[in-house]
N, C-alpha and C positions, 0 to 999 in steps of 0.2 A: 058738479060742473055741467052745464048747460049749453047748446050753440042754440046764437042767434040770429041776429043778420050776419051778409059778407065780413062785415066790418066791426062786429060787438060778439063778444062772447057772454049771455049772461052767468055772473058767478054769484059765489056768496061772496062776505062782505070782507072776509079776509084773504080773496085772490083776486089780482087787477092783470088785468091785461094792456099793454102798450103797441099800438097798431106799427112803432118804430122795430120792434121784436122785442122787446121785453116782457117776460112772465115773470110775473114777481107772485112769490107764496108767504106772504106775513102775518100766520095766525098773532092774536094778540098774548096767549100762551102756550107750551106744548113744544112739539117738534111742528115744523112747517114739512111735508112731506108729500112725493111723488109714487103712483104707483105704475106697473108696465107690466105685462103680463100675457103671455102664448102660448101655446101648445108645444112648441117646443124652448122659448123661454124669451128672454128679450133683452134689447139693446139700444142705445141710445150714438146715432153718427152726427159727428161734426167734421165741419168742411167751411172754407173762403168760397166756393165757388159754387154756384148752382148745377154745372155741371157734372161735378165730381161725384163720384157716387159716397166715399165718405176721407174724409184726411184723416182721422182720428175716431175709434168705434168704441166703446164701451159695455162687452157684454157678457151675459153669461147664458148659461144650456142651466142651472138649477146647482152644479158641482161646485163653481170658481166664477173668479172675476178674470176677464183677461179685458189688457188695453192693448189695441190693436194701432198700428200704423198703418198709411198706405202705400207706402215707400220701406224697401228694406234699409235703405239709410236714413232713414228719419230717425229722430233719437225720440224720446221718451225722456221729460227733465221734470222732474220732481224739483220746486220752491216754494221757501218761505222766504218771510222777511227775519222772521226772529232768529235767536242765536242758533235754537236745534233745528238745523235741516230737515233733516229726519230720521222720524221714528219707527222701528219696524218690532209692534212687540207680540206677532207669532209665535210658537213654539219652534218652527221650524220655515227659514227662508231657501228655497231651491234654487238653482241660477243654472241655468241650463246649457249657457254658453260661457262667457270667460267675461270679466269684469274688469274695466281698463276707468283708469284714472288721468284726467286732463295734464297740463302741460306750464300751467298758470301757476302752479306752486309744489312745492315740494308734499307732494302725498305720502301716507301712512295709515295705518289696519291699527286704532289706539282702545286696549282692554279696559274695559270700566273697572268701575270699585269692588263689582262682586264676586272677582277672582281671577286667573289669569285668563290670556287670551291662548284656543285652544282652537288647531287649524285640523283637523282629521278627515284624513279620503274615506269615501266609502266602503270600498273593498281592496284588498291587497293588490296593486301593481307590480307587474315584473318586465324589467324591457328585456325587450326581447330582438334588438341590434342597434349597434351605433355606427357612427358615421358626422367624422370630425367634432368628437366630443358631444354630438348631439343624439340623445338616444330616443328608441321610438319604442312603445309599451304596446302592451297587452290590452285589451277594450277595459280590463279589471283597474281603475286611473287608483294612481299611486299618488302623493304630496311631492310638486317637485319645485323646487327654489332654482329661478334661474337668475343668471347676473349680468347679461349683456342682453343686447337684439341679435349677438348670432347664436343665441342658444345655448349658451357654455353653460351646463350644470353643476353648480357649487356644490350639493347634496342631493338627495335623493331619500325617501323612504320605501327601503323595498318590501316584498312581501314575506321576510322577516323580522320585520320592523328594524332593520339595522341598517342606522345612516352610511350612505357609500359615496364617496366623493368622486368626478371627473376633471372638474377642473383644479384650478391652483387658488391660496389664497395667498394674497401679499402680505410680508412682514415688514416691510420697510418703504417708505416714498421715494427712498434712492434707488434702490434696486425689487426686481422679484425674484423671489424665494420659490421655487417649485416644490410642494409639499403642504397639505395639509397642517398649521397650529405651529410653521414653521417662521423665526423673525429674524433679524438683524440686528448683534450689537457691535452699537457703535459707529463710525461714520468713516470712509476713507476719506486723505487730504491728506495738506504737505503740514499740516500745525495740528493732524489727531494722534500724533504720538504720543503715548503716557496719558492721556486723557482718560479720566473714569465716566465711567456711562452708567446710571442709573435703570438697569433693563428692566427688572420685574417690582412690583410691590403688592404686596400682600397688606389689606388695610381691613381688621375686624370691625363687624358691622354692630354698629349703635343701635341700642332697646329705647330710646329716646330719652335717659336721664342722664345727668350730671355727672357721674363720677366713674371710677375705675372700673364699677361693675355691670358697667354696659357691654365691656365685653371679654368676661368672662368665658375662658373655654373652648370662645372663637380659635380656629386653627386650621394651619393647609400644609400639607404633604407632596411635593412636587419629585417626577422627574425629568431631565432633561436630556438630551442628546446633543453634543457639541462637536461641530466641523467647520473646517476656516480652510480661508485660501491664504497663498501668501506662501514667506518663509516660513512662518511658527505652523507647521500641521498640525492638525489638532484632531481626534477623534476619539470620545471618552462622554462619559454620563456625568453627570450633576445629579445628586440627590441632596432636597434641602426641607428641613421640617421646622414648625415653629407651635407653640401652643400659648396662648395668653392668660396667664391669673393673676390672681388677686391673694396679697398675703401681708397683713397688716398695714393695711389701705394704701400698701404700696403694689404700682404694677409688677410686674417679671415674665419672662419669654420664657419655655421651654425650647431648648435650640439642638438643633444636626445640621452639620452641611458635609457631604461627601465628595467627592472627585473619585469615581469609580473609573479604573483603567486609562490614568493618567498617561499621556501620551502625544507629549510638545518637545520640540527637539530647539525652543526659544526660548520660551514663554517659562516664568518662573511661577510653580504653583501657588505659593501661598502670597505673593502680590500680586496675581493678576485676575484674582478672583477673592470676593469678598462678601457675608453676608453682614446686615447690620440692624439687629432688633432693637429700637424706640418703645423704653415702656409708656412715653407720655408722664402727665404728672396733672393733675386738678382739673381733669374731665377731658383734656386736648387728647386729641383722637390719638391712641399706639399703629403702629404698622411696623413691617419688616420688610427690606429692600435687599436683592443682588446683584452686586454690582462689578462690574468685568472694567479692565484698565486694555488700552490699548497696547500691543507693544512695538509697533514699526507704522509710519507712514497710511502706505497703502495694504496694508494686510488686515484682512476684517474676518470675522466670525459667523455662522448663524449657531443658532441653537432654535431645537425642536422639543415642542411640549409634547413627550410620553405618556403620560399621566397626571393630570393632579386632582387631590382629594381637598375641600377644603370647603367651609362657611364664611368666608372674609370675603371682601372684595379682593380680585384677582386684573391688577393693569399691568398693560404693556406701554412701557416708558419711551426706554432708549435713549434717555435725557441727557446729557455733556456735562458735566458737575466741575470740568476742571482738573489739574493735574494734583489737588490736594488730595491726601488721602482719604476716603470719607469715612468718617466716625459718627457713633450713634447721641442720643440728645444731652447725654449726660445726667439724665434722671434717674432714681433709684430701680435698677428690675433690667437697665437697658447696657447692650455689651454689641460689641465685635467679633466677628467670627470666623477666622480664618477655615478652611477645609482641610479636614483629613484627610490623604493622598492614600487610595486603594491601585497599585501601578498593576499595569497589563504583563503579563508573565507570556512569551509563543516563543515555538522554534524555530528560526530562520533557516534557511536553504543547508546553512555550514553545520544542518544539528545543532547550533550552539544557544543555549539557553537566553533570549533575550528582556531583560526587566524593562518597560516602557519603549527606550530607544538608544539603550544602552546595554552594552555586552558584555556578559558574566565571566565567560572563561570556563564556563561546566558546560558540556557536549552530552548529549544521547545518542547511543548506539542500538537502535530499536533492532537493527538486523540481529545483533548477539544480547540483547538486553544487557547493557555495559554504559554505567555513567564514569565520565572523564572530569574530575575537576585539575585544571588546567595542562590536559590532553588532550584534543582534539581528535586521538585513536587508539580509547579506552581497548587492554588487555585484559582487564578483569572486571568482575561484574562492578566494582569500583577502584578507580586508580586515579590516583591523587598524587600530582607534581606540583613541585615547588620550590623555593630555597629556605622555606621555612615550612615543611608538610604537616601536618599533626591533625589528630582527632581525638575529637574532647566528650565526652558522655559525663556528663552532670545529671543527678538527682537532686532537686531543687525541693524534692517533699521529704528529705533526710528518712526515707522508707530504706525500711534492710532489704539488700538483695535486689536493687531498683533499675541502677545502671550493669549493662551485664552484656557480653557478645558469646555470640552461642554458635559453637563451629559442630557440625558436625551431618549425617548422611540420614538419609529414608529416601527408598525407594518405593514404597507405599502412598505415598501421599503426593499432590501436586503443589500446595500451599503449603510452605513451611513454618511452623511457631515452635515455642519451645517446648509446646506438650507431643508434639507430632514426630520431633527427632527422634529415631532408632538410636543411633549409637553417636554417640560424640562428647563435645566438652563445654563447657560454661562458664566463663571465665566474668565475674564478677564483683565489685566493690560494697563490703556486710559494714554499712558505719555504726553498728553496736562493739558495745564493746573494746578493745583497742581500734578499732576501725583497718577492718583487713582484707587483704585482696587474695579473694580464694578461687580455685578453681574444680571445678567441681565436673565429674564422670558423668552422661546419663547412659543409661544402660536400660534399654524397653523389656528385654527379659529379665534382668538381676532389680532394676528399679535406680531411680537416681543415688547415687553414690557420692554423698557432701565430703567437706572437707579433703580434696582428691590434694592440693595443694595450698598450704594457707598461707601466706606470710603478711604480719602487721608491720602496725606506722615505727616499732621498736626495731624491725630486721628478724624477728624471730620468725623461724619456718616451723612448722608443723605436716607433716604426713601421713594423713591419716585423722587426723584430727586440727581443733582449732589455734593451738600454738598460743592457747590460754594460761599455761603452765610455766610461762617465764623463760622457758631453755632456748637457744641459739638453732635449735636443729631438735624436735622430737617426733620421731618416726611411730605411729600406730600399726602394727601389722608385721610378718613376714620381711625380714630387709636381709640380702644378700651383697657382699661388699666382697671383692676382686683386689687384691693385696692388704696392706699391712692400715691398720689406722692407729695414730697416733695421739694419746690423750696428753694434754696439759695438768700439773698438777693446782690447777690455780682452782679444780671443782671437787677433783679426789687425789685423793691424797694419795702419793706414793705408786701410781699407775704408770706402767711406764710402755705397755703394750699389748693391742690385741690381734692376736696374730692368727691367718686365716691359710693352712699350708696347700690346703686342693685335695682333688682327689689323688692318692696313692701317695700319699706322704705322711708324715706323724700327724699324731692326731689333734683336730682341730681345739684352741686354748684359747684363753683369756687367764692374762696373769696379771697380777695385783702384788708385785714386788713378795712374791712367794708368800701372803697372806692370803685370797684367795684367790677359786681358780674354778674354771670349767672347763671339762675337757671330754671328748667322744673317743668309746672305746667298744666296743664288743657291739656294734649298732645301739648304743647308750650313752644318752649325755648326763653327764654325773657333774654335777654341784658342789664342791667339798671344801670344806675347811681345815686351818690349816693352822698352828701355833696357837695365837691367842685370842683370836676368832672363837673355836669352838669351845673357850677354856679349857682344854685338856689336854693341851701341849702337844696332841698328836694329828694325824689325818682323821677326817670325821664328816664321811658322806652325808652330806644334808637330804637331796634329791637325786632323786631317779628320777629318768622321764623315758618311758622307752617307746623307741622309733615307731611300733607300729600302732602306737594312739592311746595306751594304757595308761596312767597317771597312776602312778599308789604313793601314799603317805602314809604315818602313825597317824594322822590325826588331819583334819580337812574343817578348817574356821576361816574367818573374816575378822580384824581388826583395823579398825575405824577410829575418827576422831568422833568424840558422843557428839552424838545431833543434839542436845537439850544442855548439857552442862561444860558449860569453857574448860579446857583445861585436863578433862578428862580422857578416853579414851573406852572403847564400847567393842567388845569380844562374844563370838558366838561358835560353836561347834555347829558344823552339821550333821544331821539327822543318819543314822547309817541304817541298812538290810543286806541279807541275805541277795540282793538281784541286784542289777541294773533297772532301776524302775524308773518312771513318771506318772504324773498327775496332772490335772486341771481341775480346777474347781471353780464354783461362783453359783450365783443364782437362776433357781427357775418359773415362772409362772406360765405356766402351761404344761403340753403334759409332755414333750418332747426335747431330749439333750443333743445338742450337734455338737459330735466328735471332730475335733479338725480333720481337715483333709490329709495329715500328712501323718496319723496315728495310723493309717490303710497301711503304708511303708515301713512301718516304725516300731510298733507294736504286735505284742501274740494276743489275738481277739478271744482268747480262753483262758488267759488273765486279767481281764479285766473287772473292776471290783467297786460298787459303787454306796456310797454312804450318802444316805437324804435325811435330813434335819427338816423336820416342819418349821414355817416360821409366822408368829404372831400366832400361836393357836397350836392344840392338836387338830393332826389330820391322821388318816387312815390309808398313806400310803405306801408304792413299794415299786417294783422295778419289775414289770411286766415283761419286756425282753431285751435283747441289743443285736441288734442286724444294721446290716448296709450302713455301718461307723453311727448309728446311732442308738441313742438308749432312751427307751420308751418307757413313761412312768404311770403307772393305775392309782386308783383310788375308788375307795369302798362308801365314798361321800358324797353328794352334791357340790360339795366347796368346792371353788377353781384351786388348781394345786397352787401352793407358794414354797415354795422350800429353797434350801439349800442343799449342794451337792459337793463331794470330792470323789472324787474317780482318781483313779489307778490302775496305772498296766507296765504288763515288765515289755523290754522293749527286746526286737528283732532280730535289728541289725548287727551286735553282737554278739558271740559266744556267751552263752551261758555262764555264770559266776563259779567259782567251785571254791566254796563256803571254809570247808576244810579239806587240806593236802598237807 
């Protein structure tokens, strides 16, 4: 480009100049373009007025474009004609100050197709004071959602990324609900009695095909919080669950609805709450709805969402459905679901037990640790009045020895069970058997002691033992009886008395209508027969048993019913010696025999005598020594010992035998 005269700029052939101000640049192909160029960079001002130094400036220093105004109110308006406004496809737009939307229509921030839309502060904010719900931050700016012009802050992200709420959100167009996720069901008026309200719905989200298995799997897990004004008080949870499948191309719900801590002194549980899963049928969308009935006038509810887990669509209704009951579509999969009542259990000011909003009649005495079922000033750690009192202990797993009351003392322990008691009783119901009610000793130094008292569903008592044996009364052990006992002849025959004189009187007898008889004489209770008993027409001492612990017999057997053959009967002698002796015997693999603990007491340690039997093999062993109650065994082999042993020793505690006198 060239200057010419005042009035003509020479150019080439593709720039024209117009002395009205127009510069036109229309190469015939190419881009038509401008160049500007300075030391420190360049800019392009536009202005109405010759005066002005510029309205609108254009420039850059070599970094960035900036468009300059000359007015801080001057706006800056980006237009087109076509549909996209505009386009901004940087990697990154800055905005320095805040970005305000006109007044001409309802404005919105709308994500494209290529994923959501995602608002992120730069760095963590923290405020750091408020004042009338308006809080003021740290230079560090946080994401803050406001919802008026006086500043009220619905959310917050603070600088632990955890949303914090200030203000309130509303639940209802009739009223406001103060609380976060908190609504209204249902409406107050003189015609919303018994009316059902459609509050929540649950509607699984479509894969975009036809049939049942679009939504598949879809499912939400909710829970609530429920409180009301009015007569009916209410304060109690709502938990409700649903799961969507598909099972022979028919729908079906997986369904829970709870009423945790049921607590209405009106409102009746299972009609004033209701859930109702639509499996749908030949593509029509399924959903689950819950639905609450009104029960008076002007008494209304809210409920607060605590939680929910869930992939469906999740609305808030509040809908009026009408005083019908509402039921679900009637298609295959789809039910009604009344709530299972979990009631609130506390104690009131009187100690007294109260279930929901009503009064049990059982008391705690936490001062004496003393429950009162209907006393009100429990004397024992449980006392129970009434005109009809009882307690019932059932075993419902028909287990022996299951139900069972256990009395007795330790001073040892601070928690009592029944392995812990020192001394006391056990008193319990054994259903083997004839099913009998026994009562049983425990003793911490002797060990439990069964069968202390038995008696079955027949009346037979047992002492001692289990009252297995058929008799009316059979005593195991030592029984001392204080006057006369009288027997019936309906078991022996011919018995007519067993008579018990005391001390310093004749001596004590059992007669058998002078057949036989036992009787104490000389510190000797003597056994004897008598007529035709012993066949020999005359008296004929069976036993001796003498007082200070001696047993002697001709002869010392066992006679049994045979274990193997019916009908027979199986006799054995015992083993006789020269001592009082004992033994134990059994096997050993290793090289060491442990002596009981009670052979130290019991036994002379210089008779003891020991027999080792190899076993599966010869071995090369022997009996190395016996100390400290035990007997130690050698071997002149490699092999691990294996044998078998019998040991013997004469015993202690009494006198020596004297073989021959």
């Amino acid at each position: 480009m060239t200057y010419g005269s005042a009035s003509t700029i020479d150019t080439e052939s593709t720039l024209t100049y117009n002395p009205a101000g127009q510069l036109s640049i229309l190469p015939a192909s190419g881009y038509g373009r401008i160049e500007m160029g300075g030391s420190a960079g360049a800019y392009i001002d536009m202005k109405n007025d010759s005066s002005d130094d510029f309205d609108a400036r254009l420039l850059t220093d070599g970094t960035g474009l900036d468009i300059i105004t000359a007015g801080g109110s001057a706006p800056i308006s980006l237009k087109t004609n076509g549909t996209q406004r505009m386009k901004i496809e940087d990697a990154q737009t800055t905005l320095a100050h805040h970005l305000t939307f006109g007044t001409t229509s309802n404005p919105y921030i709308k994500a494209g197709t290529g994923g959501p839309l995602a608002i992120w502060g730069d760095e963590d904010g923290l405020a750091t004071s408020y004042s009338s719900n308006t809080p003021t931050y740290s230079t560090a700016a946080s994401i803050q959602l406001r919802v008026n012009a006086s500043n009220q802050t619905a959310m917050e992200i603070q600088n632990n990324k955890d949303i914090k709420t200030y203000g309130f959100l509303k639940g209802g167009s009739h009223s406001d609900v103060y609380g976060a996720n908190t609504f209204i069901m249902g409406t107050t008026g003189s015609t919303a009695d018994n009316d059902w309200f459609e509050v929540f719905r649950w509607t699984p989200k479509t894969d975009g095909g036809s049939d049942d298995e679009n939504w598949r799997y879809d499912n939400f897990q909710a829970t609530f919080q429920v409180t009301a004004r009015g007569i009916g008080r209410s304060n109690f949870n709502l938990h409700v669950r649903g799961e969507y499948g598909v099972q022979d191309s028919n729908g079906w719900w997986t369904r829970e609805f709870i009423i945790d801590g049921w607590d209405d002194n009106v409102a009746d549980d299972d009609t004033t709450f209701k859930m109702v899963y639509n499996a749908g049928t030949g593509g029509s969308t399924p959903y689950a709805s819950l639905y609450q009935k009104r029960d008076e006038d002007w008494e209304f509810r809210q409920i607060k969402l605590i939680q929910c887990f869930t992939n469906c669509y999740f609305d808030y209704l509040n809908t009026n459905v009408g005083e019908t009951d509402p039921t679900h579509d009637t298609n295959t999969g789809s039910a009604n679901l009344d709530p299972s009542i979990r009631r609130k259990l506390y104690v009131d000011a009187n100690e007294q037990l109260i279930n929901g909003v009503a009064a049990t009649g059982i008391y705690f005495d936490d001062t004496n640790d003393r429950l009162g079922v209907g006393m009100a000033t429990p004397q024992h750690n449980l006392d129970i009045w009434g005109s009809d009192a009882s307690i019932r202990l059932v075993d419902t797993s028909d287990a022996d020895n299951s139900a069972k009351i256990v009395v007795g003392e330790d001073s040892s322990v601070t928690v009592a069970s029944e392995a812990s008691v020192e001394y006391g009783w056990e008193m319990h119901y054994n259903s083997s058997g004839n099913d009998f009610f026994e009562l049983k000793m425990m003793d911490a130094t002797n060990g439990d002691v069964a069968n202390a008292l038995v008696v079955d569903r027949f009346g037979n008592v047992g002492i001692g033992n289990d009252a297995s044996n058929g008799y009316k009364l059979e005593v195991s052990g030592t029984t001392k009886l204080s006057g006369n006992v009288t027997l019936g002849s309906s078991y022996v025959d011919n018995v007519s008395m067993i008579g018990f004189s005391g001390d310093g009187g004749s001596p004590n007898s059992i007669l058998s209508d002078g057949q036989f008889g036992i009787s104490e004489n000389s510190d000797k209770l003597t056994i004897w027969e008598k007529g035709t008993i012993g066949g020999s027409g005359a008296s004929t001492a069976a036993f001796t048993f003498d007082h200070n612990g001696h047993f002697t017999a001709v002869s010392k057997s066992f006679d049994i019913e045979h274990p193997t053959e019916e009908g027979k009967r199986l006799m054995h002698g015992s083993l006789e010696g020269p001592e009082h002796g004992v033994y134990i015997r059994g096997r050993l693999e290793g090289d060491t025999i442990e002596l009981p603990d009670y052979w130290l007491g019991l036994v002379d340690e210089d008779t003891i005598t020991v027999q080792l039997t190899p076993n599966k093999g010869f071995q090369q062993i022997y009996v190395d020594r016996i100390e400290d109650n035990k007997v130690y065994v050698g071997t002149q082999t490699e092999t691990p010992i294996d044998c078998f042993y019998f040991i013997q020793a004469e015993r202690k505690d009494v006198e020596k035998m004297v073989v021959e006198y």
